[in-house]
SEVORO-233753 format. One line per 8 residues: number of its first residue (from 1); for each residue z negated, x, y of N, C-alpha, C, CB. Coordinates in steps of 0.02 Angstrom, whole numbers, plus 50000, padded with zeros to 5 digits. Atoms other than C-alpha are relative to their C-alpha. Glycine has a CB too. Layout:
BEGIN
NUM) Z X Y Z X Y Z X Y Z X Y | ... .
END
This chain:
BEGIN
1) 50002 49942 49956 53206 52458 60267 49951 50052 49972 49980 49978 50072 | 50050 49933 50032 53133 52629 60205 49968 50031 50057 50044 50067 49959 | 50068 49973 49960 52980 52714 60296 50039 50066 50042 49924 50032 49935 | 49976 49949 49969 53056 52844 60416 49953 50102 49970 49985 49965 50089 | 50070 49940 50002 52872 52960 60375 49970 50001 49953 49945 49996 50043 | 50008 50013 50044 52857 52922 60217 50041 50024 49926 49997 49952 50018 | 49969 49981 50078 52944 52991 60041 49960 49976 49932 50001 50085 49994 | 50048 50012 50073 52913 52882 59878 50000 50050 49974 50020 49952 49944 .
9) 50023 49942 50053 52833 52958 59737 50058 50011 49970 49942 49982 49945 | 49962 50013 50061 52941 53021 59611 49981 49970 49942 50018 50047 49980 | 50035 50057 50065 52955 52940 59461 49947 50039 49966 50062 49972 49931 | 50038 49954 50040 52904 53098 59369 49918 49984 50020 50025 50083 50018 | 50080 49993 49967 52719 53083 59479 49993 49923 49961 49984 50006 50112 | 49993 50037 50034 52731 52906 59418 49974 49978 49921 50043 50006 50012 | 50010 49968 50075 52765 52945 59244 49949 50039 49955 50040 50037 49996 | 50051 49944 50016 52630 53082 59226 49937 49934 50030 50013 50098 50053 .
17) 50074 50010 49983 52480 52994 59322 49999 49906 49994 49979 50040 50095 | 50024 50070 49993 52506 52802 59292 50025 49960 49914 50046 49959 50082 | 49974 49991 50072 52573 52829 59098 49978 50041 49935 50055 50020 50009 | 50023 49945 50050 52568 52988 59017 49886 50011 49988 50049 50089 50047 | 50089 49995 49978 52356 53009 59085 49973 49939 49970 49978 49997 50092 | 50025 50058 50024 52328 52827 59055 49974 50011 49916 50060 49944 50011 | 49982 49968 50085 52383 52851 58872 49969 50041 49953 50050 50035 49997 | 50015 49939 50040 52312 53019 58826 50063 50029 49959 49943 49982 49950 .
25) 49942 49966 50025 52494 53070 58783 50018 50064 50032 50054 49959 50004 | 49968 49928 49958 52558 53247 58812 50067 49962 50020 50017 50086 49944 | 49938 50013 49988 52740 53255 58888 50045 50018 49924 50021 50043 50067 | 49980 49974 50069 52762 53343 58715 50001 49943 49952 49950 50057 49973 | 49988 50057 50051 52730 53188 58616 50047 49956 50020 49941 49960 49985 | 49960 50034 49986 52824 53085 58732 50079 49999 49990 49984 50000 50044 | 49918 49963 50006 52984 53200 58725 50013 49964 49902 49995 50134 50010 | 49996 49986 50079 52964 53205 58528 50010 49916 49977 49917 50044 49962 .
33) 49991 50085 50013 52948 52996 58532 50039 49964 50024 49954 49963 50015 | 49942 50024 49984 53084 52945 58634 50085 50053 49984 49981 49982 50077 | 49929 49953 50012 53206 53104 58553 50024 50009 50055 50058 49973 49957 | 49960 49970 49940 53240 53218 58703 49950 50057 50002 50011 49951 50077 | 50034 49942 49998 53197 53391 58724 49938 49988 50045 50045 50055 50023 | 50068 50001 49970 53029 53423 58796 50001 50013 50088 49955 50062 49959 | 49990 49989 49941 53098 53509 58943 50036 49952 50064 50027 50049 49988 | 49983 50058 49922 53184 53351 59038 49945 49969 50012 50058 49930 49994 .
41) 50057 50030 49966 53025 53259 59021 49943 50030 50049 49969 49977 49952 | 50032 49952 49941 52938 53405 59107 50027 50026 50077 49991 50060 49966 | 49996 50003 49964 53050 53423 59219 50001 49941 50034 50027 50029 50000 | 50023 50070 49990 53033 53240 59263 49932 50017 50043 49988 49954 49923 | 50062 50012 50018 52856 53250 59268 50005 50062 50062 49966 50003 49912 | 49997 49961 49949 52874 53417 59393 50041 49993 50060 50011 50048 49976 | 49972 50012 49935 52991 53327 59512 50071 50034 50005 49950 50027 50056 | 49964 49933 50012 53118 53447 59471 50084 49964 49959 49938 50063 49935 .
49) 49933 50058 50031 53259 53309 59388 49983 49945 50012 50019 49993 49922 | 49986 50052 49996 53307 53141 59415 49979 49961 49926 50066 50001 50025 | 49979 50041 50039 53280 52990 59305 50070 49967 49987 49967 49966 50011 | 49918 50024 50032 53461 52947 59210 49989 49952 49976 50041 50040 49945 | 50026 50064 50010 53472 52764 59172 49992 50022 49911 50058 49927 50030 | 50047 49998 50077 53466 52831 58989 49942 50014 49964 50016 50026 49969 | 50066 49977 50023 53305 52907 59001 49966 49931 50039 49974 50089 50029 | 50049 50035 49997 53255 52752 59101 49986 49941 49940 50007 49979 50063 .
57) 49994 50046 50062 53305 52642 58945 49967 50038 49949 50077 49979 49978 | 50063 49953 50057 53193 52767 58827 49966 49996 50018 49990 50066 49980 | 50070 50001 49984 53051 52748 58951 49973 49950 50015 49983 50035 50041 | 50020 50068 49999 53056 52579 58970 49980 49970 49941 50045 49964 50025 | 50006 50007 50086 53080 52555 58762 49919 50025 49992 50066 50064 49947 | 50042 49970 50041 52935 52658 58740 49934 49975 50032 50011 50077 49995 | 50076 49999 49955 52801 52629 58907 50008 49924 49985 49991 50032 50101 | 50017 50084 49978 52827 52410 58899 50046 49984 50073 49897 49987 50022 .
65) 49987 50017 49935 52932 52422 59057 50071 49981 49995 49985 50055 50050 | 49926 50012 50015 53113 52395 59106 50030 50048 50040 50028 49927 50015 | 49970 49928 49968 53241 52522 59143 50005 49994 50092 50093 50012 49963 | 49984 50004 49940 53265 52455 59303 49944 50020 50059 50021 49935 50003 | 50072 49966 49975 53075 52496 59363 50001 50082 50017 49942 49990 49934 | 49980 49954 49973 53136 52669 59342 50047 50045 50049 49999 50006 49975 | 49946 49987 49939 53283 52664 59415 49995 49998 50059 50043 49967 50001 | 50002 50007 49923 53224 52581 59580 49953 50079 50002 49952 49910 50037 .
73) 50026 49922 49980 53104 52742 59582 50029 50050 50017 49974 50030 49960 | 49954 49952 49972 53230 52838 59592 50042 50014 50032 50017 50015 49983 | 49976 50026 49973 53331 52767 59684 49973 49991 50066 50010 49961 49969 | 50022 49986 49936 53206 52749 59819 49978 50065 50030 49956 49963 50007 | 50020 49912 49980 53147 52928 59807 50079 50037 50015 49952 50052 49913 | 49925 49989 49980 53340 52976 59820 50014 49976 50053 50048 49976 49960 | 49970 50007 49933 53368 52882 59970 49965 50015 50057 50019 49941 50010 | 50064 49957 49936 53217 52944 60066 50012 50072 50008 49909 50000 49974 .
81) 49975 49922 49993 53287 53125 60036 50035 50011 50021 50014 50036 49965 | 49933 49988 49972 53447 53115 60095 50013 49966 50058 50051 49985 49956 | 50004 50048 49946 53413 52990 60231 50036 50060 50059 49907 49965 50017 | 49981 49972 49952 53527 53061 60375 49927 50017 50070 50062 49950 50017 | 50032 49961 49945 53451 53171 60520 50009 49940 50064 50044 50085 50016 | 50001 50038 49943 53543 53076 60646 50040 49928 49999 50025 50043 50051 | 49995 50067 50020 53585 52895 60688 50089 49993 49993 49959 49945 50061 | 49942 50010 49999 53753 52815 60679 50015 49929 49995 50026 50036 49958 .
89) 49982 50045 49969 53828 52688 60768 50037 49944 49958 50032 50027 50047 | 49985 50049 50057 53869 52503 60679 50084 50023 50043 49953 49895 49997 | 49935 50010 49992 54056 52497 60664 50023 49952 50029 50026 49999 49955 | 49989 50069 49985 54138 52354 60770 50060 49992 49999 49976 49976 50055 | 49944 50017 50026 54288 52287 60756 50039 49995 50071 49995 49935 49951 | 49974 49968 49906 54418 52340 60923 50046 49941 49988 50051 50105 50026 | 49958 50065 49959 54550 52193 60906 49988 49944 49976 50076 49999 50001 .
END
């Protein structure tokens, strides 16, 4: 069950403050070391694009992790955004 009052981090926040900082890596070296323009990892990193399971398989290759670490990130930050306004009733079955 996801937090009603709550929105995970993105990965990008993630990515930047529990990786890139750790490290002492720019996003510029990172882009340049997993081959991908500079600008998805920034937008990453600004919240501003999604993780694609291919960038999570380059950031898993590169940070020690597994793609799937990114994926649930995104995955949970995706479903906390779109989480419907209002409720809706379980389906039951009439005969």
């Amino acid at each position: 069950m996801h937090p009603k009052n709550r929105i995970p981090v993105h990965p990008g926040e993630v990515l930047l403050h529990e990786f890139l900082e750790p490290l002492g890596v720019t996003q510029k070296e990172l882009a340049e070391h997993i081959g991908v323009p500079i600008q998805r990892v920034n937008e990453i990193v600004r919240g501003r694009r999604g993780v694609s399971s291919e960038t999570a398989w380059l950031l898993a290759e590169a940070l020690g992790t597994t793609p799937e670490f990114w994926m649930n990130l995104q995955v949970q930050h995706g479903l906390a955004l779109s989480r419907p306004k209002r409720g809706i009733k379980r389906l039951r079955r009439t005969a």
